[in-house]
C-alpha positions in Angstrom: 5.8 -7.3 5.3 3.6 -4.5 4.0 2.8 -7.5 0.9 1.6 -9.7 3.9 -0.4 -7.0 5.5 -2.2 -6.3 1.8 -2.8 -10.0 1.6 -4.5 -9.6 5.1 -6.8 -6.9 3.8 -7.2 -8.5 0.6 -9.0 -11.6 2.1 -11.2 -9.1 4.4 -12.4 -7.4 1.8 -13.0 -10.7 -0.1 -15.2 -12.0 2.7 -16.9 -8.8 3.1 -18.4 -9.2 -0.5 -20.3 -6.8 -2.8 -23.6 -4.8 -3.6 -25.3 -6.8 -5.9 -25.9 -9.9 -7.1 -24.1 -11.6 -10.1 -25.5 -13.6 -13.4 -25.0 -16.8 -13.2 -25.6 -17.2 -17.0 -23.3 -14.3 -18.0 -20.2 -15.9 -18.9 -17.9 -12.7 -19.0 -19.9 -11.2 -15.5 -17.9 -11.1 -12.7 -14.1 -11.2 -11.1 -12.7 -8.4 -9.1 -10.4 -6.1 -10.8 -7.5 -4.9 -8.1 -5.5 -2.4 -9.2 -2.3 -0.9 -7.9 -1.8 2.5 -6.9 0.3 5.1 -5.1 -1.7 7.8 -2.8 -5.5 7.8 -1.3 -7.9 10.0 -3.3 -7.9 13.5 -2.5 -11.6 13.8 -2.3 -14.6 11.7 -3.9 -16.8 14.3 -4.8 -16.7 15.2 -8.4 -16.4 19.0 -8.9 -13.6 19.2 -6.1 -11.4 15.8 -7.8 -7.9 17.0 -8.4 -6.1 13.8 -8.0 -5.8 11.1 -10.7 -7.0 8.6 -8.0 -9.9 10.3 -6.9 -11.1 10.8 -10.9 -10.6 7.2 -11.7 -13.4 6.2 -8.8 -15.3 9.2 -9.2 -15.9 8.1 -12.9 -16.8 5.0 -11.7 -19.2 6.0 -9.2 -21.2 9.5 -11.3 -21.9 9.8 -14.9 -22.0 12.7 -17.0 -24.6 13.9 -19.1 -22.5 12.2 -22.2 -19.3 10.9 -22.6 -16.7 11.9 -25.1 -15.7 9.6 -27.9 -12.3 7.7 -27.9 -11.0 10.2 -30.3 -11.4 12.2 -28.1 -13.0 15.3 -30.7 -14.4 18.6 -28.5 -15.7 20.5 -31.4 -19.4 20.5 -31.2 -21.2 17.5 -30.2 -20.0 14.7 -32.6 -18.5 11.8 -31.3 -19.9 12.2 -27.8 -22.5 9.5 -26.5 -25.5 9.2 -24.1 -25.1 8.5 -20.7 -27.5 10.4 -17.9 -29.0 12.3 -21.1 -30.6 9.9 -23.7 -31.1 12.7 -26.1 -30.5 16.5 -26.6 -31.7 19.3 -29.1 -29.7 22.6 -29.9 -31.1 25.4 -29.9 -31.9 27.5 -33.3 -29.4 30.1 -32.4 -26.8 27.7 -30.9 -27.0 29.4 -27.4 -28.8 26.8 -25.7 -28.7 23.0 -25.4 -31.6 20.5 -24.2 -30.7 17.6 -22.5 -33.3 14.9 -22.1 -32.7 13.1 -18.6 -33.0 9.0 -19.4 -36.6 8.5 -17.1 -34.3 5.1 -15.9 -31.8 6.3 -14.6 -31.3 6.5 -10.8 -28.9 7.5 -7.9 -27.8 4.6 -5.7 -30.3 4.9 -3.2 -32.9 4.7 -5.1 -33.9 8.0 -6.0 -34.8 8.7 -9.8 -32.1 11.2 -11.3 -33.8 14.3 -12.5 -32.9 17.9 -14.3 -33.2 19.4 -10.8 -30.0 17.6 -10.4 -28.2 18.9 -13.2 -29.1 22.7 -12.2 -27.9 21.8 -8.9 -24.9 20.7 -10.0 -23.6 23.4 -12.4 -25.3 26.2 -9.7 -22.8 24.6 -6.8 -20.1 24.4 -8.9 -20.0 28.6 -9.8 -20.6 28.8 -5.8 -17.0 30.6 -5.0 -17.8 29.4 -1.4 -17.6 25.7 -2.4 -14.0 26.3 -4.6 -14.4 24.3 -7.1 -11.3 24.3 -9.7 -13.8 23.4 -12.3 -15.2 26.9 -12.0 -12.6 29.2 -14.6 -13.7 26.3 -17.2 -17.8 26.6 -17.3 -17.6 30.0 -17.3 -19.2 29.9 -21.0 -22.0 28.2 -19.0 -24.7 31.3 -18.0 -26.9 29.1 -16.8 -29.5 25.5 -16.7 -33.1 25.7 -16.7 -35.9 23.1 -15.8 -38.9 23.4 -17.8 -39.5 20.1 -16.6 -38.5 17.0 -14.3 -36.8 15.4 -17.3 -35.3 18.4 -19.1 -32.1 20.6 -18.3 -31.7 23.2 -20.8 -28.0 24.7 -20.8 -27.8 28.5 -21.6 -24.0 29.9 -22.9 -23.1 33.7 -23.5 -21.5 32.5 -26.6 -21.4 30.2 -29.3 -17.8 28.4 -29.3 -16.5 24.7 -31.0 -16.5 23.5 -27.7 -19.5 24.9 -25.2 -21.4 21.3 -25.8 -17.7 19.6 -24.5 -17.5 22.7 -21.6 -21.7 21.0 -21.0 -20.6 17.8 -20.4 -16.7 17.0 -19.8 -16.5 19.1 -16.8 -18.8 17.9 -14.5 -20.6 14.8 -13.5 -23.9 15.3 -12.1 -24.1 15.1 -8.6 -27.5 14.1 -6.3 -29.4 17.2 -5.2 -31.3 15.3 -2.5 -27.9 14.2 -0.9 -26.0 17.4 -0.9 -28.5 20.8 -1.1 -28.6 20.7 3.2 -24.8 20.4 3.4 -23.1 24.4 3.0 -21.1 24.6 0.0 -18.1 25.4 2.3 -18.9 21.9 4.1 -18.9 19.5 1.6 -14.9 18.4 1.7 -15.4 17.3 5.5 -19.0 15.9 5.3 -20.1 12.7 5.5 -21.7 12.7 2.6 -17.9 13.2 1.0 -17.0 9.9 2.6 -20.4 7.9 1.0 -20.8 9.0 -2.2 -24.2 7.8 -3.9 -24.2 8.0 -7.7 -25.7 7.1 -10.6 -22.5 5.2 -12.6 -22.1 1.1 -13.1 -20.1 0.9 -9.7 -22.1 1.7 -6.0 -18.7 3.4 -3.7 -18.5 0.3 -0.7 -15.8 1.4 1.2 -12.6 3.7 1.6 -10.1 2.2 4.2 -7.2 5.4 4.6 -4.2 4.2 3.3 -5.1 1.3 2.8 -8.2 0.5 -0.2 -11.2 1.9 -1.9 -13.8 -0.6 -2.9 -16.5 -0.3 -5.5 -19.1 -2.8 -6.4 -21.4 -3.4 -9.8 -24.5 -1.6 -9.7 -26.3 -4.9 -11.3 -29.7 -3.0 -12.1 -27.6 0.2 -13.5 -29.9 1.8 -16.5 -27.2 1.5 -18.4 -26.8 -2.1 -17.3 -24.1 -3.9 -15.3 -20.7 -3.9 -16.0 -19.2 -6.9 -16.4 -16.7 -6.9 -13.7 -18.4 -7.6 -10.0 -15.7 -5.1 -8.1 -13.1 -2.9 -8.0 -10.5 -2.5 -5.7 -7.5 0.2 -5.7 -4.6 -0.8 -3.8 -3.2 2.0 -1.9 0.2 1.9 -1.3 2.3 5.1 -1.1 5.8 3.4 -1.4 5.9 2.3 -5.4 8.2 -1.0 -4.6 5.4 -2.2 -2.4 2.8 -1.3 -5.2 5.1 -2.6 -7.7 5.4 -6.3 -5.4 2.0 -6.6 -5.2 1.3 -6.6 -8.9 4.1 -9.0 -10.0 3.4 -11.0 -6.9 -0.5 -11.1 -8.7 -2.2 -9.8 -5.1 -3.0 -6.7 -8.1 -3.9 -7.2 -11.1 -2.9 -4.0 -13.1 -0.4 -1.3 -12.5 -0.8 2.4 -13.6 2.7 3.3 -14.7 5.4 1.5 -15.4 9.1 2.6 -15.0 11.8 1.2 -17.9 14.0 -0.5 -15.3 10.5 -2.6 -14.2 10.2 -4.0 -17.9 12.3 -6.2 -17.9 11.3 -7.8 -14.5 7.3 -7.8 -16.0 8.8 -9.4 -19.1 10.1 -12.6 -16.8 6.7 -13.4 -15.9 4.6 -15.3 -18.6 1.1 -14.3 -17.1 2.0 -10.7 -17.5 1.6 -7.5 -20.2 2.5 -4.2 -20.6 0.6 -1.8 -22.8 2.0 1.7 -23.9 -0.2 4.7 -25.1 0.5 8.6 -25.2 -1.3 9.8 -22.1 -2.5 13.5 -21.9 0.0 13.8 -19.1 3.3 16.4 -18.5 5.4 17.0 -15.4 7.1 20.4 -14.3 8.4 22.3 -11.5 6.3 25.0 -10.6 7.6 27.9 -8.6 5.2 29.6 -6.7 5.2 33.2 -7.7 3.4 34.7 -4.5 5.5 35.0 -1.2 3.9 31.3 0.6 3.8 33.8 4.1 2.0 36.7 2.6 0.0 36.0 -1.0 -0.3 39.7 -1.4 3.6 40.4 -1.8 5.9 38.9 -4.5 7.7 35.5 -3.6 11.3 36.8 -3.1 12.9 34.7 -5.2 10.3 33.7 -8.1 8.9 37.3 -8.2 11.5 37.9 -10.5 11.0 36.7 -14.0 14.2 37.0 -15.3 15.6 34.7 -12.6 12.7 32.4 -13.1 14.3 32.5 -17.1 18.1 31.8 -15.5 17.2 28.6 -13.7 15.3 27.2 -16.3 18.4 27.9 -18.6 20.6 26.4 -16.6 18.4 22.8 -16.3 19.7 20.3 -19.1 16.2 18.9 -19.3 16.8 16.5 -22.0 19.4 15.1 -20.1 16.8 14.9 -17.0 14.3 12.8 -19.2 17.0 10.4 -20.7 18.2 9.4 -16.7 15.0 9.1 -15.2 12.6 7.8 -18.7 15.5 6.3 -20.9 12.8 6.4 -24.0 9.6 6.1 -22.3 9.1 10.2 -22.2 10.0 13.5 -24.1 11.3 16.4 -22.9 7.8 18.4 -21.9 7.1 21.4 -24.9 5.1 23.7 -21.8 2.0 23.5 -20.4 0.6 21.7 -24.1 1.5 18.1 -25.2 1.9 16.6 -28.6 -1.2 15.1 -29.0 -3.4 17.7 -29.0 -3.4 19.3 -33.0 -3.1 22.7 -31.8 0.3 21.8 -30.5 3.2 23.0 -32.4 6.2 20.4 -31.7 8.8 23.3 -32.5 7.5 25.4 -30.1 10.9 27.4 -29.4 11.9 26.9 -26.0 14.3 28.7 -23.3 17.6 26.5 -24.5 20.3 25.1 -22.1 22.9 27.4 -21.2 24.7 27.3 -18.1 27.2 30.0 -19.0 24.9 32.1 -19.6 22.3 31.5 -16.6 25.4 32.6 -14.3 25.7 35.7 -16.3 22.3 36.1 -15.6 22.2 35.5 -11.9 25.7 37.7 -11.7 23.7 40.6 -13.6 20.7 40.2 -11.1 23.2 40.5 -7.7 23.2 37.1 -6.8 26.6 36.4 -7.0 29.2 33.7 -5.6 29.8 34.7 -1.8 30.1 31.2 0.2 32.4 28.7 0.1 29.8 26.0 -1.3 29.5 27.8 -4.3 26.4 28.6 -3.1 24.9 32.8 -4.4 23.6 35.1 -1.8 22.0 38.6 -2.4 22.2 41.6 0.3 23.1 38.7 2.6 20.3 36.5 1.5 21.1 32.9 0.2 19.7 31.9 -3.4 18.1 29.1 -1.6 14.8 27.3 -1.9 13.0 24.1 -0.9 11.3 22.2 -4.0 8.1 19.6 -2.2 7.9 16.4 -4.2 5.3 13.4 -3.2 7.4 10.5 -1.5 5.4 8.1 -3.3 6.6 9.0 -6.8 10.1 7.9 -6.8 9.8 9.4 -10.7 9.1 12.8 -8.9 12.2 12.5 -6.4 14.3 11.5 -8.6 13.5 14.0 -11.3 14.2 16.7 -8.1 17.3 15.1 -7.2 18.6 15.9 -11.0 17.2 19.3 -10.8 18.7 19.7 -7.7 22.2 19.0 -8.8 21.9 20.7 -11.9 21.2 24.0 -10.6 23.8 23.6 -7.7 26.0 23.9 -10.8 24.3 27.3 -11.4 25.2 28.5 -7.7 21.6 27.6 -6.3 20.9 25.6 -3.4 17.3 23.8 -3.9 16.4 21.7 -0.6 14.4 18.7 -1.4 10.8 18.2 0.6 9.4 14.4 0.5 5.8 14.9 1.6 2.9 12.1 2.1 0.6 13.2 -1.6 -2.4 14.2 1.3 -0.2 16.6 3.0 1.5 17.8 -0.9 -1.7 18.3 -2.4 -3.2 20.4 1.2 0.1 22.5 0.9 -0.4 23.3 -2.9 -3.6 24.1 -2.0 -2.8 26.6 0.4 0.2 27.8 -1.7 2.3 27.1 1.0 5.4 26.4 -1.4 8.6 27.6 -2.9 8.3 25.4 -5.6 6.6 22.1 -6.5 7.1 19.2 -8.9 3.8 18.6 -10.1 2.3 16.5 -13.3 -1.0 17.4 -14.6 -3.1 14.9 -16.2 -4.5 17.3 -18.6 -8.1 16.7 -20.9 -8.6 16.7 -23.6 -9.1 20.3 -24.7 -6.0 22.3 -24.6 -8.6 25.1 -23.2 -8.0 22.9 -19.6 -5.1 25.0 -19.6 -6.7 28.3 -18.2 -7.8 26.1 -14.8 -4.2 25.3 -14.4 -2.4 28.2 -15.5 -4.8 31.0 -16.0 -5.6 34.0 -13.4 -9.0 32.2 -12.9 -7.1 29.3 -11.8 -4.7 31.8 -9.9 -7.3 33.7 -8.1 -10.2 30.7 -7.4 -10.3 29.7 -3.8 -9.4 26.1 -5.1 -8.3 26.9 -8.5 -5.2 24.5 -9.8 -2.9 27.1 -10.5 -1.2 26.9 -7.7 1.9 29.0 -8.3 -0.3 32.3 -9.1 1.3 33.0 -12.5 -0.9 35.6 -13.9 -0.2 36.8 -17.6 -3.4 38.4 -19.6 -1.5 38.0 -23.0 -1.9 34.4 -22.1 -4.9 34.2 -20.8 -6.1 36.9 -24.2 -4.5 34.4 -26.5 -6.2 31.4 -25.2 -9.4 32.5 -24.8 -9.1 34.0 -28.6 -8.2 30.2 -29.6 -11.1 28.9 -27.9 -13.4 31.0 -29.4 -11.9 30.1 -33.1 -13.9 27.8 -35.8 -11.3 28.3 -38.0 -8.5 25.2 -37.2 -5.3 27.3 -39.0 -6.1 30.4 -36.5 -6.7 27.9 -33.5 -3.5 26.6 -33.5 -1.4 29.8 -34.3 -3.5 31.3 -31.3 -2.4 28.6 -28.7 1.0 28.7 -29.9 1.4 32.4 -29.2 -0.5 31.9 -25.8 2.3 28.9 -25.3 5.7 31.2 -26.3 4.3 33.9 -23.6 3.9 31.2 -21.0 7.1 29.4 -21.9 8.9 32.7 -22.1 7.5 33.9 -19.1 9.0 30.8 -17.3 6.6 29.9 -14.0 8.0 26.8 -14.4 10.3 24.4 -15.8 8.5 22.2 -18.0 9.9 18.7 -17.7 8.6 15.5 -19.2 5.7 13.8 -21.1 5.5 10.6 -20.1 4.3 7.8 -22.8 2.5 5.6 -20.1 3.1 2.1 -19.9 1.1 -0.1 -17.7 1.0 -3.6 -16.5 -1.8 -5.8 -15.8 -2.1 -9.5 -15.5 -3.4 -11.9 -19.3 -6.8 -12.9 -17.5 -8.1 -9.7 -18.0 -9.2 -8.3 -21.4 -9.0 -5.0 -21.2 -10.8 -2.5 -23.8 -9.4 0.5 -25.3 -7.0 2.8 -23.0 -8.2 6.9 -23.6 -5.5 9.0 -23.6 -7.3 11.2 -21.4 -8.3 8.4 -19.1 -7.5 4.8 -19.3 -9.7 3.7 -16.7 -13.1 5.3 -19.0 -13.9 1.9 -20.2 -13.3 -0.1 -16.9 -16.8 -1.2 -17.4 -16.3 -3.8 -20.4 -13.1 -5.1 -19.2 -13.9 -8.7 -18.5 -12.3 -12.2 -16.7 -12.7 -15.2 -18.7 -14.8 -17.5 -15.9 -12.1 -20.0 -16.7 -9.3 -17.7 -15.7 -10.5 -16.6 -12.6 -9.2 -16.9 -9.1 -10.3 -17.5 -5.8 -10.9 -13.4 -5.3 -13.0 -13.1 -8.1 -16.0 -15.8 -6.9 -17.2 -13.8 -4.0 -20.7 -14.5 -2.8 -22.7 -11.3 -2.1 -23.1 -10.9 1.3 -24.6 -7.3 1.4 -27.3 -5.6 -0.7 -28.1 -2.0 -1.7 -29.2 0.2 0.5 -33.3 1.1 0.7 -34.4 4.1 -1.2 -34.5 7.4 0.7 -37.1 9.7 1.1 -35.9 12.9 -1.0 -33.9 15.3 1.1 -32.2 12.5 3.1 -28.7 11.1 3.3 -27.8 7.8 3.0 -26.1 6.3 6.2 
């Protein structure tokens, strides 16, 4: 039924057709890209993205000033490429950068982009009212200047390997005109948020709830058009239903792959799988603040020593091998193996339920109730762990953590939420504990957003369990300021034993993703840090193109608007 109700909105949207118009001459332009996924986006404005949905169509829609190279190196400015800037000069003392705006490049209504844009941008995104959780990661950033129309000149407090990557990677540049009458506070519930207008190779069309986002080419792009016409993601929140739909063929590529689907993708001739270490690590994060009153201790996870008994008492190895069989690792912290400033021995808190029990005996919480189940002063070791209901990874990683730690004496409820009403409650820090799964970037600095007290103490920051360790913090930010590679890595790996140590989670898996999509498309090179990057110069063979991909436009972009104006 919900396949038939897809295939309903499928054709709509195929009727509907797309901004722009389409070469007839281009042999590889054109063909409509669906793409199956599991949750709408949290939000489509760029500096408030937290969800992997919402960053693979805000990439789509925005560009950055330039774009990191596929291998993915953050020192300095090699291997990055143009995009809104066509050129850039450092300044003699390294302090300051100059990014020349490309004089063709325009937002989607019209409007040329210009360095006012890119002060706006970086000014709204240190605005504590707007809660951005990009904030704790630009704070290297003092400042952009304008000396003119075309020219944003980027001022840092200090030289580091990777201020030009902290320039660029963090934000895409966002429309002054559309957003500088809208109050910080404002923007998540504007209009505006739900009709973005950007400068990338795909105009937004439409977000249905629950249902689809569509994207169309931006033919006249000043970069030029992509090759395929439109975009779709599939929404659906159930991953059986998103599974159907992309061996059915209504979808035509499929995020991430389980290792009990292979075998069923491997029985259909016109479709591949693809594998590729993803910057990606799952955990379950206990929130260390009490979820009723942020000023006091949680009374449970308060305690870091009982934080240290539960995750001694989870056989996570044996987690990964039930739910991954070889298709992930047990997760080293809040690091993974691809970045070179990973130690793969990191030492880690070892399985040992004996001694976990001690532990908890030692701490009061001892074996009172008939279930097995501990109590202290009366109270029961009990918590609830949230997990998204449309990652049946996620449940089922819960339901083994669950068990496990009922062998310990603790009772963990399990909470399947809707990802909307997860992600609003992480937000809030409305939690015991969470499963979570950061898709990380690719500097390992990313991890004082999600684990650092600026990420604790932001209005929106990502660390939503309030772990707050200074040694940590000390040792990363002494890493990040190292040229030296030898002393980089032997910083991060002290900042990783305190945090591993300290134990504000239990760090689970590291996927390797493997994703499906259909032989008619020819995909290009999938970046660790985001797959989706190149979506641009994916193509359809005219010959192998169904009855989805020859739409006839039917709508055109928008007029130009005065400065200062929205677009309807």
């Amino acid at each position: 039924m919900a396949a038939m109700r897809y295939a309903g909105l499928l054709c709509a949207l195929a009727v509907s057709g797309c901004v722009g118009t389409e070469s007839s001459s281009a042999k590889n332009t054109g063909g409509t890209l669906a793409i199956s996924t599991g949750g709408d986006p949290d939000v489509l404005i760029p500096s408030l993205v937290q969800s992997v949905q919402a960053g693979q169509i805000t990439d789509m829609i925005y560009d950055r000033l330039a774009d990191i190279g596929d291998s993915l190196n953050i020192v300095n400015d090699k291997g990055f490429t143009p995009r809104l800037a066509d050129h850039w000069t450092w300044g003699a003392d390294s302090l300051s950068v100059a990014f020349h705006i490309n004089p063709k490049a325009e937002w989607h209504d019209g409007i040329p982009v210009r360095a006012s844009d890119v002060r706006f941008t970086v000014a709204s995104a240190k605005d504590s009212s707007l809660g951005s959780p990009v904030t704790p990661l630009i704070t290297n950033i003092d400042s952009v200047s304008t000396p003119d129309s075309l020219t944003a000149v980027y001022w840092f407090h200090a030289r580091s390997p990777q201020q030009f990557y902290d320039a660029v990677y963090q934000l895409s540049i966002m429309p002054e005109h559309i957003w500088k009458g809208i109050p910080a506070a404002s923007w998540r519930a504007s209009d505006a948020a739900r009709n973005p207008v950007g400068s990338g190779q795909y105009r937004f069309v439409r977000w249905i709830p629950r249902a689809a986002v569509e994207l169309a080419a931006d033919t006249t792009n000043y970069r030029g058009a992509p090759k395929l016409s439109r975009l779709i993601w599939s929404i659906a929140p159930d991953f059986n239903t998103a599974l159907t739909r992309f061996l059915s063929g209504e979808t035509d590529f499929f995020e991430q792959l389980r290792p009990e689907n292979l075998a069923e993708v491997a029985k259909n001739p016109a479709l591949r799988t693809k594998q590729f270490h993803s910057l990606q690590y799952q955990f379950a994060q206990f929130n260390l603040r009490d979820p009723a009153n942020h000023t006091r201790p949680h009374p449970i996870f308060g305690n870091r020593e009982l934080r240290r008994a539960l995750t001694m008492a989870t056989d996570r190895a044996t987690i990964v091998r039930s739910v991954y069989d070889s298709l992930a690792v047990p997760a080293l912290g809040p690091t993974v193996r691809a970045y070179p400033t990973t130690d793969p021995n990191l030492p880690q808190i070892p399985f040992d339920l004996q001694r976990a029990r001690q532990i908890l005996d030692s701490l009061g919480w001892r074996v009172t109730n008939a279930d097995g189940t501990r109590s202290r002063n009366g109270r029961p070791l009990q918590f609830t762990l949230s997990v998204p209901s449309s990652s049946k990874v996620r449940v089922r990683l819960a339901v083994l953590l669950q068990e496990q730690l009922r062998q310990a004496g603790v009772k963990m409820d399990i909470e399947q939420l809707e990802f909307p009403v997860l992600v609003e409650k992480d937000r809030k820090r409305a939690f015991d504990a969470t499963i979570g799964q950061w898709s990380t970037q690719p500097s390992p600095g990313a991890v004082r957003g999600s684990w650092g007290i600026g990420g604790s103490r932001a209005a929106s920051g990502n660390n939503y369990g309030s772990y707050e360790n200074p040694v940590f913090d000390a040792y990363v930010d002494t890493a990040l300021a190292s040229f030296d590679p030898v002393k980089r890595k032997a910083y991060f790996t002290k900042a990783y034993e305190t945090i591993i140590q300290d134990a504000p989670a239990i760090w689970l898996a590291e996927p390797i993703q493997t994703v499906g999509y259909h032989s008619r498309l020819q995909l290009a090179t999938l970046r660790p840090d985001a797959w989706w990057i190149h979506i641009p110069e994916w193509w359809i063979p005219a010959n192998k193109r169904i009855p989805r991909d020859n739409v006839p436009p039917s709508a055109t972009p928008p007029p130009a608007q005065p400065a200062g104006q929205k677009t309807p």
